[in-house]
C-alpha positions in Angstrom: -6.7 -12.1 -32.9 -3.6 -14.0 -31.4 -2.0 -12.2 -28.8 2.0 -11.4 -28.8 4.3 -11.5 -26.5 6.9 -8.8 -26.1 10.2 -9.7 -24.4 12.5 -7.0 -22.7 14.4 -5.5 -25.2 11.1 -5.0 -27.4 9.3 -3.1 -24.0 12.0 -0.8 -23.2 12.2 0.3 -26.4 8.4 0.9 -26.8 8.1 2.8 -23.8 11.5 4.5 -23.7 13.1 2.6 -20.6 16.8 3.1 -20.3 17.1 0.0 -18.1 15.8 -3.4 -17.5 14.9 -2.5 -13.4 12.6 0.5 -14.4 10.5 -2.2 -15.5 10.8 -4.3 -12.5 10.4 -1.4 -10.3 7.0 -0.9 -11.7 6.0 -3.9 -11.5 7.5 -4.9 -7.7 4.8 -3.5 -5.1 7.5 -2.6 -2.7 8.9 -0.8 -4.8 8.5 3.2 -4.3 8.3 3.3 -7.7 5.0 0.8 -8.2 2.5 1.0 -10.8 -0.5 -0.9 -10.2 -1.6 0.0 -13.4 1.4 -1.3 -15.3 1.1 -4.8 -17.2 1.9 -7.7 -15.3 4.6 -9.8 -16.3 3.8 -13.6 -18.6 6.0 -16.3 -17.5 6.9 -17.8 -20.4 9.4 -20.2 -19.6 11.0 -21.6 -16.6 13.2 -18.1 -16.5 11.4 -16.2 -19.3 8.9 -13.7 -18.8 7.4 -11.3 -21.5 4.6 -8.8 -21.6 1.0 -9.0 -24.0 1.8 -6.5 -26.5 -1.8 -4.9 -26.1 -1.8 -4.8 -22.7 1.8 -2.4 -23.1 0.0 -0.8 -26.0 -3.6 0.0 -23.7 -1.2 1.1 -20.6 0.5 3.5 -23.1 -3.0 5.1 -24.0 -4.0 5.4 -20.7 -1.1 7.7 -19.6 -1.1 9.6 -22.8 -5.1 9.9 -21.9 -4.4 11.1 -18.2 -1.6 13.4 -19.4 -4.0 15.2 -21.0 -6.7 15.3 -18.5 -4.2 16.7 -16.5 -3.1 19.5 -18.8 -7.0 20.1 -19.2 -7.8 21.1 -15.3 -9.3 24.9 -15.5 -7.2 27.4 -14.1 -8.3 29.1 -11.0 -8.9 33.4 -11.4 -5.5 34.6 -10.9 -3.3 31.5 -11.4 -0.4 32.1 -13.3 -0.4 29.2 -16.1 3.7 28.6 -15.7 5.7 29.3 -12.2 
């Protein structure tokens, strides 16, 4: 299977980025707002980068899959389930 690229406008749209920098951010490790888990960057030209479109694509699963582990803890005895 041949493997595409996504370029920026194509990213934030599939993942719902309102700027260009949210993606940097994630990707920049001093940022505060690193993700090590976030997809790395492809440079694709000599000022050109773009992202594998299954790597965005697994990255989204995983969230979506931790999201709901999350929502899935038990509740201690007495624990309201909304504060």
């Amino acid at each position: 299977m041949a493997q595409v690229f996504l370029r920026w406008p194509e990213v934030k749209k599939r993942l719902g980025f309102s700027s260009t920098s949210a993606i940097w951010y994630k990707t920049n490790p001093n940022s505060n707002r690193y993700d090590p888990t976030f997809p790395k960057p492809v440079k694709i030209g000599s000022k050109a980068v773009a992202w594998v479109e299954s790597e965005i694509d697994a990255w989204q699963k995983a969230r979506m899959a931790a999201r709901h582990v999350e929502t899935a803890k038990p509740r201690r005895r007495g624990e309201e389930a909304w504060k």
